[in-house]
N, CA and C atoms of all chains as a GROMACS GRO file, in nm:
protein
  549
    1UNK      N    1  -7.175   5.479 -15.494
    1UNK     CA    2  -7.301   5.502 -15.567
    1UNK      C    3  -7.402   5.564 -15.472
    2UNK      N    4  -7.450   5.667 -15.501
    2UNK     CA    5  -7.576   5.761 -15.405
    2UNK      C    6  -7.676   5.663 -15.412
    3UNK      N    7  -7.767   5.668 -15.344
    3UNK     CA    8  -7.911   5.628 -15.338
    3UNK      C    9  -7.988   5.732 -15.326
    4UNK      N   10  -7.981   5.856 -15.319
    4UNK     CA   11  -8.055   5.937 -15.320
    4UNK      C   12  -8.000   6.021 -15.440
    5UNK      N   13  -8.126   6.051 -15.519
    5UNK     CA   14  -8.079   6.147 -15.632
    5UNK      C   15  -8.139   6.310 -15.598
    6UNK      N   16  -8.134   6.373 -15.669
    6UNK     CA   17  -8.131   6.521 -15.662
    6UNK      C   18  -8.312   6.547 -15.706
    7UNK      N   19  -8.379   6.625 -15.593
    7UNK     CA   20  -8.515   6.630 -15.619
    7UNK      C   21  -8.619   6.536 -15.544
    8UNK      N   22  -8.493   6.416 -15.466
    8UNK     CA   23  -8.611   6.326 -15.415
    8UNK      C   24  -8.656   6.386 -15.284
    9UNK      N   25  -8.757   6.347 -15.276
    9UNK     CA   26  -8.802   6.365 -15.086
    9UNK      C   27  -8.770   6.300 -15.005
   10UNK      N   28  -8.708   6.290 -14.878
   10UNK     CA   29  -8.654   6.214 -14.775
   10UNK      C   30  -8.743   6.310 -14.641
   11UNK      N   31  -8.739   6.176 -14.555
   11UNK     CA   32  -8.724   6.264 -14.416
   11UNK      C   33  -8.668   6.216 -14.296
   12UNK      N   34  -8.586   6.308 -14.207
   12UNK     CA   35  -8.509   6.279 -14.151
   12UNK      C   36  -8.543   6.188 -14.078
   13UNK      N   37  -8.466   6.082 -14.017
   13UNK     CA   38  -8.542   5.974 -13.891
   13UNK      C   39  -8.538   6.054 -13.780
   14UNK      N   40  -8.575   5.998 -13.690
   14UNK     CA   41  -8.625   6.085 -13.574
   14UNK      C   42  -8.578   6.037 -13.490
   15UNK      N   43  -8.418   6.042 -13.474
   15UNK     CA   44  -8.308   5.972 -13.402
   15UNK      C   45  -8.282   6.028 -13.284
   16UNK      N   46  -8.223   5.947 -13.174
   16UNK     CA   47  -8.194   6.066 -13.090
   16UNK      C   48  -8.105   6.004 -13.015
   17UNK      N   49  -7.980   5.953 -13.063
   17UNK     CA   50  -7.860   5.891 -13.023
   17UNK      C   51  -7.791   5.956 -12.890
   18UNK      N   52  -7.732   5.869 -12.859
   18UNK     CA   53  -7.668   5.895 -12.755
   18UNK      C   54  -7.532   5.989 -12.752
   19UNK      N   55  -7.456   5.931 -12.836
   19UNK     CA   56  -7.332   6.049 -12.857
   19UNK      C   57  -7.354   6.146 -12.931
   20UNK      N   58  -7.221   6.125 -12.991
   20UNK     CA   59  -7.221   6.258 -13.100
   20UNK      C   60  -7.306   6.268 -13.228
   21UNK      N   61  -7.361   6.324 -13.314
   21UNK     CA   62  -7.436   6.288 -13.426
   21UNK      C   63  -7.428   6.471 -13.465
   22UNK      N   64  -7.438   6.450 -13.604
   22UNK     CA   65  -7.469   6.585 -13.687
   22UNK      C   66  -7.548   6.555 -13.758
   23UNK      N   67  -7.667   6.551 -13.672
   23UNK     CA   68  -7.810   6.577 -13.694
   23UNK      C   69  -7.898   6.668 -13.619
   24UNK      N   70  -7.849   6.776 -13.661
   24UNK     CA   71  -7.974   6.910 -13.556
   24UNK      C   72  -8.123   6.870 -13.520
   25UNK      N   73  -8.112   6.884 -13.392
   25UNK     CA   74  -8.253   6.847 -13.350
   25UNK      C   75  -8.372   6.900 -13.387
   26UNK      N   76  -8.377   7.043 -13.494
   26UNK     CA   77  -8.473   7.058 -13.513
   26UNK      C   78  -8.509   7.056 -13.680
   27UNK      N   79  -8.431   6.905 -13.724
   27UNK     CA   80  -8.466   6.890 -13.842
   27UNK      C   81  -8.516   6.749 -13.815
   28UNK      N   82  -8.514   6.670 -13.710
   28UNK     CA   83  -8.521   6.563 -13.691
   28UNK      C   84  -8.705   6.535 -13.734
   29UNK      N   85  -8.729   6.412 -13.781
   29UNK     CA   86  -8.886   6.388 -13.816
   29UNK      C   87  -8.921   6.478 -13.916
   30UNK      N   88  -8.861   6.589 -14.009
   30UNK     CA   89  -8.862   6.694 -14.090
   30UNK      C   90  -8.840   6.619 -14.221
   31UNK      N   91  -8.932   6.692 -14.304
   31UNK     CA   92  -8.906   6.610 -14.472
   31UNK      C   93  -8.866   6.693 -14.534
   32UNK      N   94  -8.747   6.669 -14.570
   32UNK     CA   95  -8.668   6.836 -14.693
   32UNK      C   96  -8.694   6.757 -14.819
   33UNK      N   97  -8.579   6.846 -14.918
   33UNK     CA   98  -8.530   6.751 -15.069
   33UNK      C   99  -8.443   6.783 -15.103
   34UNK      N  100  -8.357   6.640 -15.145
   34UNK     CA  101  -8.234   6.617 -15.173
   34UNK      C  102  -8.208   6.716 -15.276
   35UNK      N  103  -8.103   6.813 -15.187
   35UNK     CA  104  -8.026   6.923 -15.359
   35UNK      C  105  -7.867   6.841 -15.381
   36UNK      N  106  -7.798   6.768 -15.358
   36UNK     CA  107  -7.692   6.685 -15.419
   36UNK      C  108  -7.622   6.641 -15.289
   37UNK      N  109  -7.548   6.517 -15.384
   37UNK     CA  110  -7.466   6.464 -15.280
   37UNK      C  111  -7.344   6.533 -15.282
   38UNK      N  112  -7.262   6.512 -15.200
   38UNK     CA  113  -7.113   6.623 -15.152
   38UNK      C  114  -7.047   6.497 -15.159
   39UNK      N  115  -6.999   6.358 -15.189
   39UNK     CA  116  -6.941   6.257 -15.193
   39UNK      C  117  -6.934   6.232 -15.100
   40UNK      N  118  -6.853   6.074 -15.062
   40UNK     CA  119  -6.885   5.978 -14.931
   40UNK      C  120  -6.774   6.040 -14.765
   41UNK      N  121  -6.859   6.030 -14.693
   41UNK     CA  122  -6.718   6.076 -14.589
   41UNK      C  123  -6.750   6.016 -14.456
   42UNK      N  124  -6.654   5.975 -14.424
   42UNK     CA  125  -6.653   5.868 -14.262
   42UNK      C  126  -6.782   5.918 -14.148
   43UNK      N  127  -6.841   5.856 -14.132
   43UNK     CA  128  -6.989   5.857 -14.021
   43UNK      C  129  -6.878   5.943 -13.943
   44UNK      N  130  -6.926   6.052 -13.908
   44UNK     CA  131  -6.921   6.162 -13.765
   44UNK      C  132  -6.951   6.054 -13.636
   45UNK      N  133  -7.073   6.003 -13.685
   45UNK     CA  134  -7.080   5.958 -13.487
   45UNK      C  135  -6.961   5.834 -13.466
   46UNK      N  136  -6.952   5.736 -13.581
   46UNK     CA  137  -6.885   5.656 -13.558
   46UNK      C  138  -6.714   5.699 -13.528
   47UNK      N  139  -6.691   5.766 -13.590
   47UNK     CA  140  -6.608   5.846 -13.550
   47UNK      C  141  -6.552   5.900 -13.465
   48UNK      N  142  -6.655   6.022 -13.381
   48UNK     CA  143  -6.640   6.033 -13.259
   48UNK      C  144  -6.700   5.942 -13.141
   49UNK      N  145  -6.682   5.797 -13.134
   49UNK     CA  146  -6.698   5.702 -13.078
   49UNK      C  147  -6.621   5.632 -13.052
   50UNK      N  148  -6.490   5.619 -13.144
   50UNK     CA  149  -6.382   5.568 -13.137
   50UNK      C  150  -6.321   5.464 -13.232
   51UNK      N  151  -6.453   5.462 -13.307
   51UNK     CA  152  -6.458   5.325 -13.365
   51UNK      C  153  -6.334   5.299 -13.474
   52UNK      N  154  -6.285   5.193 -13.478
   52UNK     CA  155  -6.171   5.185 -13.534
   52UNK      C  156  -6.134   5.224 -13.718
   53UNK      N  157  -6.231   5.139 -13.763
   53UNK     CA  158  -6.240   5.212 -13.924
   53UNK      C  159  -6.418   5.225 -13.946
   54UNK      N  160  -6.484   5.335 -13.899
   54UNK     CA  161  -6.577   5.400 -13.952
   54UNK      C  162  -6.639   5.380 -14.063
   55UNK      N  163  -6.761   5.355 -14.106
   55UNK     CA  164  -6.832   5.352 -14.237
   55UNK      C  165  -6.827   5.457 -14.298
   56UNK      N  166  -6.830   5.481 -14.393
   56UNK     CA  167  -6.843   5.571 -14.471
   56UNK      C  168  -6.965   5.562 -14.530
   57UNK      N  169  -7.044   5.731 -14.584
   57UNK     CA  170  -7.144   5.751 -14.664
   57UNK      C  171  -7.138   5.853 -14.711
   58UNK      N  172  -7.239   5.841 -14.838
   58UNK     CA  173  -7.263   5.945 -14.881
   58UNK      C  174  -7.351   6.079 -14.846
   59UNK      N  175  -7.292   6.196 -14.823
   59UNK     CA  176  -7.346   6.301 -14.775
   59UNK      C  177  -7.440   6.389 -14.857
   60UNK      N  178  -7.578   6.384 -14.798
   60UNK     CA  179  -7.616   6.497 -14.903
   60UNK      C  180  -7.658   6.614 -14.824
   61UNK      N  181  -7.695   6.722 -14.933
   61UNK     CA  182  -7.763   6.823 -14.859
   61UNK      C  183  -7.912   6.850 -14.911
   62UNK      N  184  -7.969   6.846 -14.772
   62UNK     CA  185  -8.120   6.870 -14.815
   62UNK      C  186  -8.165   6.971 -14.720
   63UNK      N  187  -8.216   6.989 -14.818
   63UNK     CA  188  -8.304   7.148 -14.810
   63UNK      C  189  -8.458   7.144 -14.726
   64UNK      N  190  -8.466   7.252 -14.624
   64UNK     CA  191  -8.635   7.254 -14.601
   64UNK      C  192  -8.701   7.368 -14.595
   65UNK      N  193  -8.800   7.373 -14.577
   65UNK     CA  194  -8.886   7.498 -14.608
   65UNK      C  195  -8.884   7.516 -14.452
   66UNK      N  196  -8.828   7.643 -14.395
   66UNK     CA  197  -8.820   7.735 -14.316
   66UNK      C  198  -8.973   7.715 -14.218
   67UNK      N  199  -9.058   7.751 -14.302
   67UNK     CA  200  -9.210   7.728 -14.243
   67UNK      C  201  -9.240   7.608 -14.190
   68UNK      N  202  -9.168   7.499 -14.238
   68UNK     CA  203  -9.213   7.312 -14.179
   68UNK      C  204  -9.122   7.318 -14.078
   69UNK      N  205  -9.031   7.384 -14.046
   69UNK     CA  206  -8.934   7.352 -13.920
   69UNK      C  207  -8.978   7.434 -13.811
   70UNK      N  208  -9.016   7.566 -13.848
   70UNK     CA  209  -9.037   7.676 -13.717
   70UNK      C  210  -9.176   7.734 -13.759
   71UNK      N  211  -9.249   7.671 -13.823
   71UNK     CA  212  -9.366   7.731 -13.825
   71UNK      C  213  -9.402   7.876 -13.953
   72UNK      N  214  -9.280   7.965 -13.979
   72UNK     CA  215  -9.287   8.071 -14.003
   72UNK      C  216  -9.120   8.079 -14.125
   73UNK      N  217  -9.153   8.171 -14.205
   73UNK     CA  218  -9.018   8.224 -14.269
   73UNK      C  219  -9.035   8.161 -14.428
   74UNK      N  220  -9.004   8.252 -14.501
   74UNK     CA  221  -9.010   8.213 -14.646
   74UNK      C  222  -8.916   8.130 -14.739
   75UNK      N  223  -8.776   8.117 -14.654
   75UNK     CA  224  -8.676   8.035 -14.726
   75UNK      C  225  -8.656   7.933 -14.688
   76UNK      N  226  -8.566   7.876 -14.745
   76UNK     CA  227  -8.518   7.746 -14.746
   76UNK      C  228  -8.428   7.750 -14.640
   77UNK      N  229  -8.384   7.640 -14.548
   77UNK     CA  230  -8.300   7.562 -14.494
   77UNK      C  231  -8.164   7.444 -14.509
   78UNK      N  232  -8.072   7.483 -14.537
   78UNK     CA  233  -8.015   7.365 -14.642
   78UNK      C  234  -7.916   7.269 -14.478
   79UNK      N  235  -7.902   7.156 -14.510
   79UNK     CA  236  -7.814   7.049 -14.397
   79UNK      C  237  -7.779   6.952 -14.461
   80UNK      N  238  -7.639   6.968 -14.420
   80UNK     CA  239  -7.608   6.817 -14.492
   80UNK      C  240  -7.513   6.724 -14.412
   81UNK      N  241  -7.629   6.588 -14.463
   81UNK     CA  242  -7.667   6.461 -14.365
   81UNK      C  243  -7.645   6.386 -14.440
   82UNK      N  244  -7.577   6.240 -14.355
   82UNK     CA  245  -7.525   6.163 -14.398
   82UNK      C  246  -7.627   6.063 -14.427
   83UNK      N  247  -7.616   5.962 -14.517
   83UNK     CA  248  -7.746   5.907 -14.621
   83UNK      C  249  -7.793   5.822 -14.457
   84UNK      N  250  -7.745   5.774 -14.357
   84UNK     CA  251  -7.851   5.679 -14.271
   84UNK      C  252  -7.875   5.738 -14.173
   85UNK      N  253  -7.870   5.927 -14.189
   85UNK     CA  254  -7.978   6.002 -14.107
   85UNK      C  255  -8.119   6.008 -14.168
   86UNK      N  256  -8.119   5.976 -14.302
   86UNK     CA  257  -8.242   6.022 -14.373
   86UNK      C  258  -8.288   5.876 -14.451
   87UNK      N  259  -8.422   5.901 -14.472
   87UNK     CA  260  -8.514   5.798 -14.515
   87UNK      C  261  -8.581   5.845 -14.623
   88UNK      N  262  -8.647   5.766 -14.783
   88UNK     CA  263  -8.716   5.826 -14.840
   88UNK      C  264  -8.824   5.789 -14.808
   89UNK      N  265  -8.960   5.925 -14.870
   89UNK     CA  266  -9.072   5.922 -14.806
   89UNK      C  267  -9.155   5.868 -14.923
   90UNK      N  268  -9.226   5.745 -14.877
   90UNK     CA  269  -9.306   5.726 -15.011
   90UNK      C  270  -9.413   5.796 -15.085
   91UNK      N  271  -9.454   5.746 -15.178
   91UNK     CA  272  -9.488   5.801 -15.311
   91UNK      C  273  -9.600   5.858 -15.191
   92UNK      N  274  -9.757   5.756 -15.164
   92UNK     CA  275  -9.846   5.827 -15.063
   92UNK      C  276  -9.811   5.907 -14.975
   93UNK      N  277  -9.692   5.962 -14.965
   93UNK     CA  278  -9.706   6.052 -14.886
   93UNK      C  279  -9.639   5.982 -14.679
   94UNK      N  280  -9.680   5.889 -14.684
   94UNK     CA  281  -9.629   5.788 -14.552
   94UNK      C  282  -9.479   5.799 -14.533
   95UNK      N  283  -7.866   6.148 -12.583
   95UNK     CA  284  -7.989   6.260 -12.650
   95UNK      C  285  -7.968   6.384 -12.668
   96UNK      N  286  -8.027   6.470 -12.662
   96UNK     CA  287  -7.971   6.581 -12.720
   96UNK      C  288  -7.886   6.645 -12.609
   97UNK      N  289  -7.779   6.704 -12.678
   97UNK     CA  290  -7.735   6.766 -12.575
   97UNK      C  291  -7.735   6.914 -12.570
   98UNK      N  292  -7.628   7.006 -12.532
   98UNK     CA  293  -7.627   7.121 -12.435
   98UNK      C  294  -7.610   7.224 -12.596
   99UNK      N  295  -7.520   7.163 -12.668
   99UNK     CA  296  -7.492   7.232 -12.752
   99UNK      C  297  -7.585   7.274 -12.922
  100UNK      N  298  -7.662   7.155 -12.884
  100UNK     CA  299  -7.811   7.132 -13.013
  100UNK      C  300  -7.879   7.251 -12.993
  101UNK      N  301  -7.903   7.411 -13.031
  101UNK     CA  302  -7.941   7.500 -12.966
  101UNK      C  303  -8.033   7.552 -13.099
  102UNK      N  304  -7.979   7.476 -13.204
  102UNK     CA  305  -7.982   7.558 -13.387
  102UNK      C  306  -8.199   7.577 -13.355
  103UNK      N  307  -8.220   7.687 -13.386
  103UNK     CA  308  -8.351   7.732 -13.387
  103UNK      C  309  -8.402   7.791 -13.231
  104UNK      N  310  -8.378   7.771 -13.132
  104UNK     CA  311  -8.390   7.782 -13.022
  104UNK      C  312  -8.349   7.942 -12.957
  105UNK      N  313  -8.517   7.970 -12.970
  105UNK     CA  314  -8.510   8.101 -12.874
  105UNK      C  315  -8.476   8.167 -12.744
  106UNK      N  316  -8.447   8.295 -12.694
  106UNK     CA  317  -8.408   8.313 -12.594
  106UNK      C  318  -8.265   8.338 -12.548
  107UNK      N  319  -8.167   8.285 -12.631
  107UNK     CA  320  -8.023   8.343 -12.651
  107UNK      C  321  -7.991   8.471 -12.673
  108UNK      N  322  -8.066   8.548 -12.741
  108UNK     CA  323  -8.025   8.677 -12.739
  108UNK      C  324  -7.992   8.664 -12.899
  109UNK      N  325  -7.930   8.814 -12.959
  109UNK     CA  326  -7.910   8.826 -13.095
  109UNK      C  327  -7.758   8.813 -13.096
  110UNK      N  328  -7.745   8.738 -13.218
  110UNK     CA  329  -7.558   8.697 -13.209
  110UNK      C  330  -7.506   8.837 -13.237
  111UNK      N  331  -7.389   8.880 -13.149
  111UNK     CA  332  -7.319   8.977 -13.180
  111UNK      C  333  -7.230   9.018 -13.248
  112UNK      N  334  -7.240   9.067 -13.387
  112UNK     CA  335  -7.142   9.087 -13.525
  112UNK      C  336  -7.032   9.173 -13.473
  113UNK      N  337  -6.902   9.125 -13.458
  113UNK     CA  338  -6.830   9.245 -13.418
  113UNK      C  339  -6.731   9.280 -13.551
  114UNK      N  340  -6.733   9.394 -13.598
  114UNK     CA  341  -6.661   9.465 -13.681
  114UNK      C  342  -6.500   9.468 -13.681
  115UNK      N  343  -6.464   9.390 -13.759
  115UNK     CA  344  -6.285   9.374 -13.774
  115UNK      C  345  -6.269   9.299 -13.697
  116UNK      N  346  -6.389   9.164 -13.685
  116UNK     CA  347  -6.282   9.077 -13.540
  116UNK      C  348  -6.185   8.986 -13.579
  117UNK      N  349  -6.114   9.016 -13.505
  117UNK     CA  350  -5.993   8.898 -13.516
  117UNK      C  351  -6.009   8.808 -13.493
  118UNK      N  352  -5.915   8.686 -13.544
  118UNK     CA  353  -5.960   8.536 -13.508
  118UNK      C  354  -5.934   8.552 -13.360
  119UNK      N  355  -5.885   8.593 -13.326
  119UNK     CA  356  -5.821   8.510 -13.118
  119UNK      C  357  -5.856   8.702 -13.056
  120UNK      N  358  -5.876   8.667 -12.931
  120UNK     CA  359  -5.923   8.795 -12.838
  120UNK      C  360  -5.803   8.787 -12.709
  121UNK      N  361  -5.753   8.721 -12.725
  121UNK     CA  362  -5.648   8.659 -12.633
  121UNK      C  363  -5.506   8.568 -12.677
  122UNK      N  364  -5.369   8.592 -12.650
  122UNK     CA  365  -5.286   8.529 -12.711
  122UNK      C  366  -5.309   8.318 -12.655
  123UNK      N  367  -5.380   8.322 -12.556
  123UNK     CA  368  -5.426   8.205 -12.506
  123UNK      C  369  -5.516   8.115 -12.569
  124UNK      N  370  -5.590   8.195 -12.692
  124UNK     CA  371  -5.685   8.126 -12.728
  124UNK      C  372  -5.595   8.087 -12.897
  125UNK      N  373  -5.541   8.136 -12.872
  125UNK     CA  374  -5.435   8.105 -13.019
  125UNK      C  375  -5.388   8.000 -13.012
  126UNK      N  376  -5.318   8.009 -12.915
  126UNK     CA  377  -5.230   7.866 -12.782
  126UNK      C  378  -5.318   7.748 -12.798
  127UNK      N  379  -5.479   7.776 -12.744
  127UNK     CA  380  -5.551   7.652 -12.782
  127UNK      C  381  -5.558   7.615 -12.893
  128UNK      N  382  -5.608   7.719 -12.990
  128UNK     CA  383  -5.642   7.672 -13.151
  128UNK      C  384  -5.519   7.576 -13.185
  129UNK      N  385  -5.371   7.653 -13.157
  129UNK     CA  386  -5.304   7.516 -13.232
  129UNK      C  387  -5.239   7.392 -13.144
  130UNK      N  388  -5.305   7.380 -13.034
  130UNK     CA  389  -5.222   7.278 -12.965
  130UNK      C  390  -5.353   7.178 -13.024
  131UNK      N  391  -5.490   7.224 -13.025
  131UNK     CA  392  -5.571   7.140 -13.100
  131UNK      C  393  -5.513   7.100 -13.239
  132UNK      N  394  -5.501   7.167 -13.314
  132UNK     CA  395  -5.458   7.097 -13.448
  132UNK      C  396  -5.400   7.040 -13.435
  133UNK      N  397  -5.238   7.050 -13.360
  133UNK     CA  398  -5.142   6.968 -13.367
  133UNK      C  399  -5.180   6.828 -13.240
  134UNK      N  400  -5.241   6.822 -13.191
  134UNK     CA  401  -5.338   6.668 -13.131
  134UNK      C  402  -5.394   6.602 -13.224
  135UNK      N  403  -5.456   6.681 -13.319
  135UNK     CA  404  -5.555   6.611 -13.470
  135UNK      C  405  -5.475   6.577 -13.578
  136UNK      N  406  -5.362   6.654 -13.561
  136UNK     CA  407  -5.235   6.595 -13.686
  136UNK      C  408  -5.226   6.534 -13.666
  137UNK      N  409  -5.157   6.496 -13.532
  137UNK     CA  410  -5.050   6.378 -13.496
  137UNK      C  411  -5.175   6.242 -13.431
  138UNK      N  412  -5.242   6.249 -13.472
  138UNK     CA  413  -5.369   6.142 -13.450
  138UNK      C  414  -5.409   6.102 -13.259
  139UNK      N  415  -5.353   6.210 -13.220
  139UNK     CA  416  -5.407   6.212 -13.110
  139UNK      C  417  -5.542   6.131 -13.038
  140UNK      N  418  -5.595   6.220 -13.115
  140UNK     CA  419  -5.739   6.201 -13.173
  140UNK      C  420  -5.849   6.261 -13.248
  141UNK      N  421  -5.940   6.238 -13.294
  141UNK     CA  422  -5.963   6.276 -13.403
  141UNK      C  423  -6.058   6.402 -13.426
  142UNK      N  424  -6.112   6.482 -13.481
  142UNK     CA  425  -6.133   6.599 -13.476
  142UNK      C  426  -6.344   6.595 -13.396
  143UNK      N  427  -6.392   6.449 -13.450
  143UNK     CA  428  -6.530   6.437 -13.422
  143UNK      C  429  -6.522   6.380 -13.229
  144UNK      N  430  -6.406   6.320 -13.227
  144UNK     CA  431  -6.385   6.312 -13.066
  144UNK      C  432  -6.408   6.405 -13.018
  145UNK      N  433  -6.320   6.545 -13.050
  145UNK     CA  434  -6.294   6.613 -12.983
  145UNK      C  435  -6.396   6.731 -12.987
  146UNK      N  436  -6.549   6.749 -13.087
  146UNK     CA  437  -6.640   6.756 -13.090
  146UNK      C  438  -6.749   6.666 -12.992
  147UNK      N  439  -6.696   6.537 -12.972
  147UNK     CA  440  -6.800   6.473 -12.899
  147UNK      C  441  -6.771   6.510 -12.725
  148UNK      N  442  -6.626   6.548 -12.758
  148UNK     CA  443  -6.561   6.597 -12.594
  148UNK      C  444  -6.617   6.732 -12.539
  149UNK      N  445  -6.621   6.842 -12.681
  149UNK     CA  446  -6.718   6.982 -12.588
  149UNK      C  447  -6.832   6.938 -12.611
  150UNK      N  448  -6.939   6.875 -12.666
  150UNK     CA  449  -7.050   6.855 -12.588
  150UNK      C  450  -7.093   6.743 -12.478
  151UNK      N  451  -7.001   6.668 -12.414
  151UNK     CA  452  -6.987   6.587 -12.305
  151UNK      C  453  -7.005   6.694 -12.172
  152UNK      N  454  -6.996   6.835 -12.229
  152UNK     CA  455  -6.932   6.928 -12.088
  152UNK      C  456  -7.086   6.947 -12.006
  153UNK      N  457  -7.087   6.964 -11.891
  153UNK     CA  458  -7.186   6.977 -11.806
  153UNK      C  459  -7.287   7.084 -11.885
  154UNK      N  460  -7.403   7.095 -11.907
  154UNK     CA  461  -7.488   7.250 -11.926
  154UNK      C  462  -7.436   7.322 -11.905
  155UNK      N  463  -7.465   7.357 -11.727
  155UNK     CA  464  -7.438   7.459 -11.692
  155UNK      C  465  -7.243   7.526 -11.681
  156UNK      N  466  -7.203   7.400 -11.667
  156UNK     CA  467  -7.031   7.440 -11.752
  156UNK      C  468  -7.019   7.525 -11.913
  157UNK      N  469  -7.075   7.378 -11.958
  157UNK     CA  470  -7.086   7.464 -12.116
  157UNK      C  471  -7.140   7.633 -12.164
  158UNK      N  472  -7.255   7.640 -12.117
  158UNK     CA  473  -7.358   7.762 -12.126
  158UNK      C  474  -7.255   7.846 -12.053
  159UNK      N  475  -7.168   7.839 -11.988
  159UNK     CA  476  -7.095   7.978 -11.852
  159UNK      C  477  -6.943   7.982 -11.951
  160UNK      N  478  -6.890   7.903 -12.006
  160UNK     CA  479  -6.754   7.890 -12.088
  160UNK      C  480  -6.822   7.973 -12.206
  161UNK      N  481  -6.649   8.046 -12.193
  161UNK     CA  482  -6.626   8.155 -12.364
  161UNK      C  483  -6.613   7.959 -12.462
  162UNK      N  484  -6.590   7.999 -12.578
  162UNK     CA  485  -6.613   7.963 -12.726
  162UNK      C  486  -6.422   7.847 -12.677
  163UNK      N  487  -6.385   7.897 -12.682
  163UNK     CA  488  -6.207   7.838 -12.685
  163UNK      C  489  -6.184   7.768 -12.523
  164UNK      N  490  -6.270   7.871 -12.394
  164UNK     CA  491  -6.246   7.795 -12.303
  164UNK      C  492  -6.330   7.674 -12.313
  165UNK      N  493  -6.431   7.637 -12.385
  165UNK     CA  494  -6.496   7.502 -12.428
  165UNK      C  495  -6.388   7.406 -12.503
  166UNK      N  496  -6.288   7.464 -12.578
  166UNK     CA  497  -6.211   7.364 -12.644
  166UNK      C  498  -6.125   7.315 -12.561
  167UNK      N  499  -6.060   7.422 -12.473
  167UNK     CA  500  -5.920   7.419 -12.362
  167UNK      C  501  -5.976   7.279 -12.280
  168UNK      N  502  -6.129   7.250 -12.245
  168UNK     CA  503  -6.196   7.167 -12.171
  168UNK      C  504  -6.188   7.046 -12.208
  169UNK      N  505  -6.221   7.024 -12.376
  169UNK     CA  506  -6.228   6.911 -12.380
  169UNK      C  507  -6.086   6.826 -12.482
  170UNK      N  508  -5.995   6.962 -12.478
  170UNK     CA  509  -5.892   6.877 -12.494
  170UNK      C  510  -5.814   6.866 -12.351
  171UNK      N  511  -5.821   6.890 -12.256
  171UNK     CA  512  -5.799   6.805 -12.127
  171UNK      C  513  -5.845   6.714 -12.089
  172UNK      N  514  -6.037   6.676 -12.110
  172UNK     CA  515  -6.122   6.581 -12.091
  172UNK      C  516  -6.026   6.468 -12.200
  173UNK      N  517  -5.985   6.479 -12.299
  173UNK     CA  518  -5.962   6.388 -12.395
  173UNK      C  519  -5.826   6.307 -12.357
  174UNK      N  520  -5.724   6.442 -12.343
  174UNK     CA  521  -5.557   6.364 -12.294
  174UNK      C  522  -5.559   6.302 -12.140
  175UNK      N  523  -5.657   6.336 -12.045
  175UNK     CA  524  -5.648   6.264 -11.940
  175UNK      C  525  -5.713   6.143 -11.964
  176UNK      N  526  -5.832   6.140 -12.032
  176UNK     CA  527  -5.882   5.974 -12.074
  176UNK      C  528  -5.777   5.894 -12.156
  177UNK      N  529  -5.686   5.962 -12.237
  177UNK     CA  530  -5.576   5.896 -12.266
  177UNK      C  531  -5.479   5.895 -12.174
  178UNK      N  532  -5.489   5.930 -12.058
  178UNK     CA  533  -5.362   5.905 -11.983
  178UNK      C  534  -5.224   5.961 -12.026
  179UNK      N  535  -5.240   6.084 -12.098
  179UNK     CA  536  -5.130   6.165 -12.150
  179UNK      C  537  -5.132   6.327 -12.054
  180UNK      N  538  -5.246   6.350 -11.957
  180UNK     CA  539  -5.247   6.480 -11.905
  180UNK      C  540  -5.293   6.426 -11.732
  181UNK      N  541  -5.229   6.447 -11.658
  181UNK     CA  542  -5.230   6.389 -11.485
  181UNK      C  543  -5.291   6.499 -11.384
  182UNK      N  544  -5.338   6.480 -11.306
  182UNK     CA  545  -5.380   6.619 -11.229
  182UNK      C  546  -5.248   6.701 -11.210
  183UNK      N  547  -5.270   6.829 -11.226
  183UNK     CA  548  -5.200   6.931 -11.117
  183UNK      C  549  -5.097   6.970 -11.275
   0.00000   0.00000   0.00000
């Protein structure tokens, strides 16, 4: 079952792990919106960690505006991150 | 933290170079790597995000000076000697 639906706002945590992670650093602390989930698939970091049976999650891809990441550019950005790279952002805005 | 290979947005690289009709491999060696990797990830060697976490383990200034395949050739040696399947020499 997703927890994130299609349209919501999330933003990335502002992680900065030690191993492996597929979380680009320059989406990190960045607020996109969820365009769908891609179904559940084994944590990458846990994964490349060694760990014996890996969690699984659901992957989505979220989108950002070009301009909130680098300042500049008219399109979108799309990445897709596994649901406990990202956080939703509440209603105020926080 | 971040490492060598986190580069996505980051100026100063230069413009990626589109080459026209390229072939997958530039070398019959880099073919050699591509499938001795797969066949390590078939046979559960280990697993394909290892061996992602193995080329960015590689030094900077190693990484940044290595072609694209000699980064893989690296860290599937880094990987079979931590398994004790590849010995010096």
């Amino acid at each position: 079952m997703a927890e994130f639906r299609a349209g919501e706002r999330v933003r990335v945590r502002a992680v900065d792990p030690v191993g492996h992670t597929r979380v680009p650093r320059y989406v990190r602390g960045h607020r996109g919106r969820i365009v769908e989930c891609q179904g559940r698939w084994a944590l990458a970091d846990e994964c490349a960690a060694g760990v014996a049976e890996p969690r699984t999650e659901p992957v989505y891809t979220v989108a950002f505006a070009a301009a909130d990441l680098w300042g500049e550019g008219g399109h979108e950005v799309t990445v897709d991150l596994w649901e406990s790279y990202i956080e939703r952002v509440q209603e105020d805005g926080a | 933290m971040s490492r060598v290979n986190d580069v996505g947005g980051q100026s100063g690289f230069g413009a990626l170079e589109i080459e026209a009709d390229e072939p997958p491999f530039h070398a019959d060696w880099e073919a050699r790597v591509f499938a001795l990797n797969s066949v390590l990830v078939r046979n559960g060697v280990y697993r394909l995000d290892e061996f992602r976490d193995a080329v960015e383990r590689m030094a900077p200034q190693e990484y940044l000076a290595a072609s694209y395949y000699e980064r893989w050739l690296h860290a599937i040696e880094t990987l079979l000697a931590e398994r004790g399947l590849l010995g010096d020499g």
